[in-house]
N, C-alpha and C positions, 0 to 999 in steps of 0.2 A: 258315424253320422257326419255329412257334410256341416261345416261349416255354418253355411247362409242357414241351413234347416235348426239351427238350437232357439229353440225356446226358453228366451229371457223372463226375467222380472216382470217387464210389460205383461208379456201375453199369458204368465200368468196369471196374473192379478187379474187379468181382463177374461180370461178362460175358464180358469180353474172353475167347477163347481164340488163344494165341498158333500154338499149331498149327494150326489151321484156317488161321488168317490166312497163314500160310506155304504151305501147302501150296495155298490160291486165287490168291495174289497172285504167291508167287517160284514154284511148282512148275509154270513154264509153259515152250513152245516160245519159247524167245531170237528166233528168228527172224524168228516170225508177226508179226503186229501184235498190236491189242490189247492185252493187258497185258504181253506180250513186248516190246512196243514199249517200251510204262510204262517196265521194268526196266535195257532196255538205253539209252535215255535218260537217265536217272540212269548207269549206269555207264559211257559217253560222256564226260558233263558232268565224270565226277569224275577219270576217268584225264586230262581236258584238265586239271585243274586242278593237280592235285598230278603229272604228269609232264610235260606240258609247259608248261605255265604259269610252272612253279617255286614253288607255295607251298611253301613246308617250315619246319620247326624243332623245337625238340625238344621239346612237349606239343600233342596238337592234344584237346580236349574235346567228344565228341560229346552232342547236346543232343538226346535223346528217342533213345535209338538201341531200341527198341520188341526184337523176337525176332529181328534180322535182324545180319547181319555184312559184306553186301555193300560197305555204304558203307564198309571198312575194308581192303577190297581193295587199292587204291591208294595210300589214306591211307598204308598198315604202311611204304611206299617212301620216306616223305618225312617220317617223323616218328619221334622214338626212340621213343617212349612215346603211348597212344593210352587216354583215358579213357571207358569208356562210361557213360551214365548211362538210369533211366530212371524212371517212377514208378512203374509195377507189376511187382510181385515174382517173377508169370509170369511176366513179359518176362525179367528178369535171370534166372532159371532156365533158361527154354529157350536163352539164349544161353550160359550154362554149360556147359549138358549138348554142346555142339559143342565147346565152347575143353574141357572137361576131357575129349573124344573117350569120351562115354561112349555104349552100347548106346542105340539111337532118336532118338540126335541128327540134327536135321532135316541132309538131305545136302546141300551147298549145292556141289557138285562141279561141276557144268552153269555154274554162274555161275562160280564161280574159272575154270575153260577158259576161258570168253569174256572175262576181263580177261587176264588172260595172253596170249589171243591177241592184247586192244591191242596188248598188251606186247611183244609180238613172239616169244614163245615158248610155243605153250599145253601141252607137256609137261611147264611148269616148275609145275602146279599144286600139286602136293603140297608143295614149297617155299614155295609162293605161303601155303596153308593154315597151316603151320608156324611162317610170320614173321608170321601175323595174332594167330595164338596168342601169340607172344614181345610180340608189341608192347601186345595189350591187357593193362594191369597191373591195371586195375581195371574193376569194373562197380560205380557208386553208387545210391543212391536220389536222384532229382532232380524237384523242380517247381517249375517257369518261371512261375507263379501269388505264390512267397514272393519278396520283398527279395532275401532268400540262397539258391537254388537248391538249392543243395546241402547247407545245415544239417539238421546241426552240424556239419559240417567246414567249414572255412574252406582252401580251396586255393590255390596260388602262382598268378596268374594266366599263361593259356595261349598259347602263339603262335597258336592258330586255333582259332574252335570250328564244328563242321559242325552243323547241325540240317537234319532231312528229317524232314517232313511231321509235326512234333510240336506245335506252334504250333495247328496247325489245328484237333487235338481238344480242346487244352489249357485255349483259353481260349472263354469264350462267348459275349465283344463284344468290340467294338473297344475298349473301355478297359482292359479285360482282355487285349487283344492289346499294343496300347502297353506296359502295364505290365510286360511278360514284357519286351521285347526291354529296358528300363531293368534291370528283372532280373540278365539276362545278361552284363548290357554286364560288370558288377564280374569276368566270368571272366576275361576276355581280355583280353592285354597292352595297352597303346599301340602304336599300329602294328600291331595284327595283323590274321588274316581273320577274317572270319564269312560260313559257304559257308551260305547259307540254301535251300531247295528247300519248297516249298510248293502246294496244291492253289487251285484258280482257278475259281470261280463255283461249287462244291459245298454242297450243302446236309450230306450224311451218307455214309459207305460202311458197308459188310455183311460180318459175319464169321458166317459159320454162321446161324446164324437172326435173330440181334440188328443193329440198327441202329445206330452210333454216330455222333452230331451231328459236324458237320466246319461251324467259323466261317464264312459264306461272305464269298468276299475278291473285289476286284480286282485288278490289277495295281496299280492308283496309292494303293492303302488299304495296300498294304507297302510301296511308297515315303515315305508319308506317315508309317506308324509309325515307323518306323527314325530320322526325326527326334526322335520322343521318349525314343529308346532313348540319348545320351549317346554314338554315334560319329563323331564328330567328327574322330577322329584313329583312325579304323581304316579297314581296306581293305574293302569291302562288296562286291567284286565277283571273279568267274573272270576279268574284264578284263585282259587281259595289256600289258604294257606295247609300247607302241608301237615295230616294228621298222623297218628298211627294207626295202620293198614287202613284208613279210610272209611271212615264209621260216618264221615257226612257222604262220601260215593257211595257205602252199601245205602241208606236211606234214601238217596238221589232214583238209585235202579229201582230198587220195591217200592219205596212211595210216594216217588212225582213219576217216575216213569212207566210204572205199573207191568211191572213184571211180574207174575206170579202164576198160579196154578195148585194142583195136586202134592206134586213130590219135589224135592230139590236132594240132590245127592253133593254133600262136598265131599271134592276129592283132596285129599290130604289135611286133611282138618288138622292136626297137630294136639295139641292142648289146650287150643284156646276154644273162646264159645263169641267171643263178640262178634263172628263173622255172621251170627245164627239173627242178633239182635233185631235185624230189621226186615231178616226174612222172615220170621217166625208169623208176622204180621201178614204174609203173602201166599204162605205154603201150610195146607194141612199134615205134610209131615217132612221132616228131617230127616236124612239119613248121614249120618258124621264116618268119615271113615281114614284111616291113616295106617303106614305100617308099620309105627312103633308100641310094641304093647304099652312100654309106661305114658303114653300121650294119652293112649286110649283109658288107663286108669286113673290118670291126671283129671280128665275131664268126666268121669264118671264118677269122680269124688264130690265136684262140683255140682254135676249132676242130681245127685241122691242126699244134700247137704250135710256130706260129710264133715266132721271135726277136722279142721287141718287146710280145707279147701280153699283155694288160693277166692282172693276176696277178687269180684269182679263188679264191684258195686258202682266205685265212681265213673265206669265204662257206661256201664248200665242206666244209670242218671243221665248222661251226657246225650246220647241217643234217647231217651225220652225228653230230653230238655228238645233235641231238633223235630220230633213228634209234637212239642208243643204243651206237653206234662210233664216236667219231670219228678213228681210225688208220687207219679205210679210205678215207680223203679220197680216196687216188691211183685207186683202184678207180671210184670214183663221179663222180671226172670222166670216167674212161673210157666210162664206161656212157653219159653223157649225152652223150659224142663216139657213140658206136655208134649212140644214139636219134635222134639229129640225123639226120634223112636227106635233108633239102634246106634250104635255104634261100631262099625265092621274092619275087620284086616282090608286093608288096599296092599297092591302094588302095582303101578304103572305101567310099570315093564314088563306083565307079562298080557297076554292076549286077552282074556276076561281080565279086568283088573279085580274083581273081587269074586275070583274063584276060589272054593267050587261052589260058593251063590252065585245063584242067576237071579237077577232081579227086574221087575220090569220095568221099560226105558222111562227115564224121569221128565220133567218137565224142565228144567233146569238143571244147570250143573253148574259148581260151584269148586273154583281153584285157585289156590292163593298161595304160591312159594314154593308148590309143593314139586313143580317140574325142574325146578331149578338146582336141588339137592339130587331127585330123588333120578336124576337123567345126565353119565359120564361124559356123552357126545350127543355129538348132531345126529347121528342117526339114531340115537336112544331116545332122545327126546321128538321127534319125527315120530316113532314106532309108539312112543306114547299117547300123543295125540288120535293116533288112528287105533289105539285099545280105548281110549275111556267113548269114541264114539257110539259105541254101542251102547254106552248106558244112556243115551240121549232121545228124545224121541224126535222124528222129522220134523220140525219148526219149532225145536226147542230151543233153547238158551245155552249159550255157554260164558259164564263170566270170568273172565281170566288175569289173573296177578302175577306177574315176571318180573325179577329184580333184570338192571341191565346193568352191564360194561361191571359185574365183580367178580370178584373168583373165590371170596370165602367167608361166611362169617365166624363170630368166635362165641362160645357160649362156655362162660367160667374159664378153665385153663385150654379149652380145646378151639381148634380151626375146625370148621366143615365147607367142603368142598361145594363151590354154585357154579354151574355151568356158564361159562363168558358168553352172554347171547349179547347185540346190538337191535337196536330197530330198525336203521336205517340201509340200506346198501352200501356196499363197502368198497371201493379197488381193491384193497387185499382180498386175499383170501384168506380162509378157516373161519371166523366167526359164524353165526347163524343169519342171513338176512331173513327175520320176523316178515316184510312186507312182501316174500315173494314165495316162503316157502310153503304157507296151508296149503297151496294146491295137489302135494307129494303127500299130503298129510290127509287125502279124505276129505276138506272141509272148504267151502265157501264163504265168503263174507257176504252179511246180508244187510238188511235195511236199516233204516232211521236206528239210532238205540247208543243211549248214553256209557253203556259197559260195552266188553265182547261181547257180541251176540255171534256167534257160529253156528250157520245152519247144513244139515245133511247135503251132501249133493242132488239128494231126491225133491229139493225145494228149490225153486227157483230165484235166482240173485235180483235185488234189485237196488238203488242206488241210496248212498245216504252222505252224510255230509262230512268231510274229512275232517272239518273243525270237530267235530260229535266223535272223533275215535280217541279211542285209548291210543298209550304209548304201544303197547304190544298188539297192535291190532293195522290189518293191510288196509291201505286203501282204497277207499270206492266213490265213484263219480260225486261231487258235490250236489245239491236241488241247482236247479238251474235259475238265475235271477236273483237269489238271495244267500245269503250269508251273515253270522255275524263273523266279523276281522278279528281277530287275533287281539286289537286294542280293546276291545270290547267282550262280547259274549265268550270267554275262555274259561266256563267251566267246566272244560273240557278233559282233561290230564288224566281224572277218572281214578279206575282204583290202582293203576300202575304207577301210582307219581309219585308213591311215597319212595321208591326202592328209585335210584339212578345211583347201584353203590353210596348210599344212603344220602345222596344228596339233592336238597330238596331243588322243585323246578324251578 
């Protein structure tokens, strides 16, 4: 964008109409795509953050919160007190007229439903509405442009400040951009977050007739700010910390991201069952399958509540505690005893992998470590991928777990051998490069979707967001306008992040 054409301070202030803006942008079908998508993207990112993540404490400071209330949906759960701020005086107005429930306040009822439904109850909206109201204390005048954001007040600094998509109009170069996020930094504790969300390759967006300039960014130009911004000792990311194999990523895919169906096949199941915990929820049957017979009786012990059976209890607890119960631990082992409906011989390596059953193509398919043992080289593990396709059905799922850059683990006195794969492309040669090899393999990458999702080639490809992949997953075209950065919305690492030769991301 030329120069003379950016749209200042002034002409917003003198432009902007906060209703139009609401009634184009939030007054859409949740469902559809397009800006429905926008919406529910952001309210995804945010309920991962502040409910299962665990950010919390007791101030979080939103930084630009423009006419809108959404981003406080989730927030109201995990924090005592919720400060808005913003620059224009329409904006804090029309957000008034909602928190004081006066006549024409824009309805934002469609959205509460849809986070409550995260939530697991979307009748609880008017509740939902109620605690956003109690929790915002304040709305300030704020610009990310001064030293002090917020002068003349001088505030205690915050356990987390969120900012969406305020940066973008704010400032109208990159030193102007740096300068905001140094800005900021004085709000916010040591040790705290900053949930940042921000637009990606835009020149301008449109409110009613008027054009208003948008910075245009990259991804690596808000990486590269954030070094000038003075955090050093804060958390920059939705990044959760690393579990074993990923009991908040299995919950994330089955129940915020609503993956599910009929059948789910995992392939190499091992011994364990917590992989099953959150699918049990998603899928009317299970099928568990591995080629070791004692895995297979290991977990059939468990199974059948044999004497002896390895306890999988505080597993169990944990994943009903991110469900939001954890007293019905005893229920929810049950469930995934009912789910379980066989237990079968696999091997990858050969063409049916679970011959001489033939089974019908599942809805999902589910893999976790198992190609990493179970595959000598690159073209074993090639020739694997293109065996377990077939248990898949055309727009099914494939969710996939790869350790990277090891070569063995140890289990009691013994090594076993893990195939050295990388993610990234390499100058050398002989590793595997993961981002380029599915296409040898039979398999496309497909849409939007927080795990692998691998679709048949008989589906057609279409684009999703690079931040939204796993480690072991190719990439594809980002939504075009939007993004969250890498400082921000990064709960993304998925179910591959526990394994980097065990080292956490």
């Amino acid at each position: 964008m030329m120069e003379e054409s950016y749209t200042g301070k002034d002409f917003y202030t003198e432009h902007f109409n906060p209703r139009a803006h609401l009634e184009n942008y939030y007054k859409v079908k949740l469902e559809d795509g397009g800006l429905g998508q926008f919406v529910t993207f952001f309210l995804k990112g945010a309920h991962r953050a502040f409910t299962i993540d665990g950010i919390k404490g007791d101030t979080l400071i939103d930084i630009g919160s423009g006419a809108t209330i959404h981003q406080f949906l989730s927030a109201c759960e995990s924090f005592r007190e919720i400060i808005a701020t913003d620059y224009a005086l329409q904006n804090r107005k029309e957000v008034q007229r909602w928190l004081k429930k006066e006549p024409g306040a824009f309805d934002w009822t469609p959205i509460v439903k849809y986070v409550c439904d995260l939530e697991g109850d979307r009748e609880k909206w008017p509740e939902k509405e109620e605690k956003v109201r109690r929790t915002v204390k304040k709305y300030l005048k704020c610009d990310v442009t001064q030293p002090n954001p917020l002068a003349p007040l001088v505030l205690p600094p915050a356990d987390c400040l969120l900012s969406s998509l305020c940066f973008d109009g704010a400032c109208r170069d990159i030193p102007t951009y740096r300068s905001a996020f140094r800005n900021i930094s004085s709000l916010l504790k040591p040790g705290g977050h900053l949930l940042f969300y921000s637009t990606l390759e835009g020149h301008y967006y449109t409110v009613g007739q008027h054009r208003f300039s948008n910075i245009f960014l990259e991804k690596d130009m808000i990486e590269e700010a954030e070094k000038w911004g003075s955090w050093a000792q804060c958390e920059k990311s939705f990044k959760p910390k690393t579990d074993v194999f990923g009991p908040r990523r299995a919950h994330r895919a089955f129940t915020i991201d609503g993956i599910k169906g009929d059948t789910l096949i995992d392939i190499g199941s091992g011994a364990t069952i917590h992989q099953f915990l959150s699918a049990c929820e998603s899928f009317r049957e299970i099928i568990a399958t591995d080629y070791a017979l004692q895995n297979r009786e290991e977990v059939q012990r468990w199974l059948r509540k044999e004497p002896g059976a390895f306890d999988w209890t505080p597993i169990v607890k944990y994943v009903c505690d991110l469900e939001g119960d954890r007293e019905k631990w005893p229920e929810k082992e049950e469930k995934v005893r009912r789910a379980v409906k066989q237990y079968l011989k696999c091997d990858v390596t050969q063409p049916n992998p679970l011959a001489p059953l033939v089974l019908p193509p599942a809805d999902c398919l589910l893999s976790t470590l198992c190609f990493d043992g179970a595959c000598r080289d690159i073209p074993t593990y090639r020739s694997a991928f293109r065996n377990i396709s077939s248990l898949l059905k055309p727009g099914g799922h494939l969710l996939f777990n790869s350790s990277l850059e090891g070569h063995y683990y140890t289990v009691g006195q013994h090594r076993f051998s893990v195939l050295y794969l990388e993610r990234e492309r390499q100058t050398r040669p002989g590793p595997l490069d993961l981002l380029a090899f599915q296409d040898s393999c039979g398999w496309n990458d497909p849409s939007a979707g927080r795990f692998r999702k691998l679709l048949p080639r008989t589906v057609q490809k279409s684009g999703a967001s690079d931040e939204q992949q796993p480690r072991c997953c190719a990439r594809a075209p980002p939504p075009p306008q939007t993004g969250f950065g890498r400082m921000a919305v990064q709960a993304r690492s998925l179910f591959s992040s526990f394994l980097d030769d065990r080292r956490p991301l």
